[in-house]
N, C-alpha and C positions, 0 to 999 in steps of 0.2 A: 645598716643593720635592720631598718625600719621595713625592707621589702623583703627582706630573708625567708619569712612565709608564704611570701606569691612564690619565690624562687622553686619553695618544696611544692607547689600547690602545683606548678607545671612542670617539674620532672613529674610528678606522679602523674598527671594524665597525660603527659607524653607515654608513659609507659605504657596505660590504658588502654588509648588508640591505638595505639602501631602494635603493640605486642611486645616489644621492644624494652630490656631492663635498660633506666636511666640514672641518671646520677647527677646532681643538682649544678647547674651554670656555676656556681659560687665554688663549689669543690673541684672542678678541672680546670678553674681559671689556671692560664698561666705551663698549664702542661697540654702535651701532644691530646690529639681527640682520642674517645677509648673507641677500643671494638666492638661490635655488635656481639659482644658474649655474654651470659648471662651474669645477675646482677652480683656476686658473690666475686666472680672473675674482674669483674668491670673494678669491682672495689681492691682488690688485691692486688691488682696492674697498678692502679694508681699509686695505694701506697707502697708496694717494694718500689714505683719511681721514686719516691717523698724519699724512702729509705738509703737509697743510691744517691739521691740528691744533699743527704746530710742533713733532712728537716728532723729526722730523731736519730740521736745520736746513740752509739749502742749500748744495751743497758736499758735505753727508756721504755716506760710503760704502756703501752696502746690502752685506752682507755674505750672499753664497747658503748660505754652510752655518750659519749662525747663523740665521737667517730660516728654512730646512727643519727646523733642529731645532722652533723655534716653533710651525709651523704643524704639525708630525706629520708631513711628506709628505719624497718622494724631494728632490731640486734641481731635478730637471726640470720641477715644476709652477712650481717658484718662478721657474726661467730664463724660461719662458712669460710669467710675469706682470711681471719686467720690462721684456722687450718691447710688454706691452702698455701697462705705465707709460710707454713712453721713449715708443709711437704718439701719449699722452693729453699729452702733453708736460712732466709731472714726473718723470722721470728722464732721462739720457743715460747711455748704454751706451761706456764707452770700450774698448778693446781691451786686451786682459790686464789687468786693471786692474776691470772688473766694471762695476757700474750705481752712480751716486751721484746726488743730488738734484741737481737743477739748478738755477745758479745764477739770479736775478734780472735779467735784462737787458733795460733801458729802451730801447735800439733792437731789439729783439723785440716788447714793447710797443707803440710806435709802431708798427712794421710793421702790426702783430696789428689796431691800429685803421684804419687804412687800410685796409687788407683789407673788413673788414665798414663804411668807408664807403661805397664801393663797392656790395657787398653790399644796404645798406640803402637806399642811392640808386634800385637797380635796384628792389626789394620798393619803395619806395615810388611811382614812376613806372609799375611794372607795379598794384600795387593802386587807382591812380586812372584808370588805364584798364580797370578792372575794371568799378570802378563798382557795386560789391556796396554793395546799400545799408543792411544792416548794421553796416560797420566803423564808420561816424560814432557811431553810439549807443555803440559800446563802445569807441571811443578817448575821447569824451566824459569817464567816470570818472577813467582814467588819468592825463588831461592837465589836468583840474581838482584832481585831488590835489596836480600837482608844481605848478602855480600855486600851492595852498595851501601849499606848503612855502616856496615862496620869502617868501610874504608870512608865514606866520608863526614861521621858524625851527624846526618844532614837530617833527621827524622828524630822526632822523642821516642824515650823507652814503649811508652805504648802501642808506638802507629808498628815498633820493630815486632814487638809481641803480637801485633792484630795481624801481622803479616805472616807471622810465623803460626799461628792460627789454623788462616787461612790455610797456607801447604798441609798440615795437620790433616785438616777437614778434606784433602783431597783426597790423598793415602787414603780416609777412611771410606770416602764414595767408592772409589775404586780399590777396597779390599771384596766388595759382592759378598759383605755380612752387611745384612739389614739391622739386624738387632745390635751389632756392637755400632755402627753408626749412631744410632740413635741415642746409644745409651753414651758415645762420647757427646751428643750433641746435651745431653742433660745435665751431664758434667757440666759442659762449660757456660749452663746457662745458671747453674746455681750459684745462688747470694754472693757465699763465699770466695766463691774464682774471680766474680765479676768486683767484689767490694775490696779484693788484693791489689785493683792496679784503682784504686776508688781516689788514693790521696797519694802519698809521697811513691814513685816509682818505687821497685825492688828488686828491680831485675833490668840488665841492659843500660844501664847507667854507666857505663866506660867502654873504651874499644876494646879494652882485650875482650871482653868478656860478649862485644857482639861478634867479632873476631872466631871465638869459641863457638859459638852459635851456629856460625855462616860456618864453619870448618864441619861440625854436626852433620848439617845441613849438606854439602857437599859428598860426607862422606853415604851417604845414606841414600841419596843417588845415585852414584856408582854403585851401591849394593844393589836397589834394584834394578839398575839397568844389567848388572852381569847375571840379573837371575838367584841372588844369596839371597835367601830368605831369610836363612840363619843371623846371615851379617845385620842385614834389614834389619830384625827385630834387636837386635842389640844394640845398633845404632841408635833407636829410635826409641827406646826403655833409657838410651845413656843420656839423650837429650834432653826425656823430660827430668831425669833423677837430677840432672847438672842448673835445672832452672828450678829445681823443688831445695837445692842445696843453698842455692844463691840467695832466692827470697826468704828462708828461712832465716841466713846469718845476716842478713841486709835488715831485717825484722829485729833480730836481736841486740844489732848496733844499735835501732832507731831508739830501742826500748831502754839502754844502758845511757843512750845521752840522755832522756828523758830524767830517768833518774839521777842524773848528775845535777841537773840544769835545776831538778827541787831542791 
């Protein structure tokens, strides 16, 4: 604790020198290195990791002057970068009161999935009006993976979900909408999406139900390979609605034993 102030004395003139916003050795110990983004960014990156990582549980209080002392900097960088946590959707900012993690809420969830069925209905009805004859080759892999999962249990719920992701993300390159790509990529990088597979699975935890997936999946290929866009899109709206269904009631079991178990 005794050199905690040489600590800040050389972030700050590292930042001097180079030009470059820093953030104190003592405060990234232990997590990946930040990027060279400015110092509000640098601070927000870190904490939604802390926050992903379970170091504040939600509900807690982010505290501005205990958080400035950490990082070496004024408040102001730090007031910055909860607003840019409360845009990314792990904090809410209350009035007098400051910034604290934000709670878990399952009709936020739902919403959140709806939203990008939607989304992914459109990417999918637009990409088979495409007609790019690449995407089949490389939806091909993806969608033969999660078949293999369903049949041989051999991957956790996540690695099936980051798989099914990925084909997701493909449909949406290859729908040739910039803007809804992008806007599915914000989706799934916000708090929320990411903080649902954070602890206990919620989805894809039995065969039938990757089974169901992989059957999705299948059929939604043969839509756009015969050219249905129509089909496409509905295939690809039932997909997300059937994983928005699942985590939801998988949510309200966890929360019923909960309450039993007090």
């Amino acid at each position: 604790m005794d050199d905690q102030p040489a600590h800040k004395a050389d972030a700050r003139a590292a930042a001097r020198s180079s030009g470059a916003p820093a953030v104190s050795p003592a405060a990234t110990e232990g997590t990946p290195p930040l990027c060279p983004l400015t110092l509000p960014q640098q601070i927000a990156d870190h904490l939604g990791h802390r926050i992903m990582n379970g170091d504040y549980a939600p509900g807690a209080r982010l505290k501005e002057e205990e958080l400035a002392e950490s990082y070496a900097v004024s408040r102001g960088p730090v007031r910055e970068a909860f607003r840019l946590l409360e845009r990314r959707g792990f904090v809410e900012i209350v009035p007098r009161h400051g910034a604290r993690v934000r709670e878990f809420d399952p009709a936020d969830l739902a919403s959140l999935f709806s939203v990008r069925a939607v989304l992914l209905g459109l990417a999918a009805r637009q990409a088979t009006e495409q007609a790019n004859p690449q995407l089949l080759p490389l939806l091909a892999e993806p969608v033969a993976r999660l078949r293999q999962s369903a049949e041989r249990m051999d991957i956790a719920p996540r690695e099936h979900a980051r798989i099914a992701g990925e084909a997701q993300h493909l449909i949406a390159r290859f729908s040739g909408n910039k803007p809804l790509l992008r806007t599915i990529e914000e989706l799934t990088s916000r708090a929320l999406w990411r903080m649902a597979w954070r602890d206990t699975p919620l989805d894809f935890t039995t065969r039938a139900r990757r089974q169901a997936s992989a059957k999705y999946w299948g059929d939604l290929v043969r839509a756009i390979k015969a050219g249905d866009a129509a089909r496409a899109e509905h295939v690809a709206r039932r997909l997300q609605e059937a994983s928005r269904d699942h985590m939801i009631a998988a949510m309200a079991a966890h929360r019923a034993m909960s309450v039993a178990a007090d």
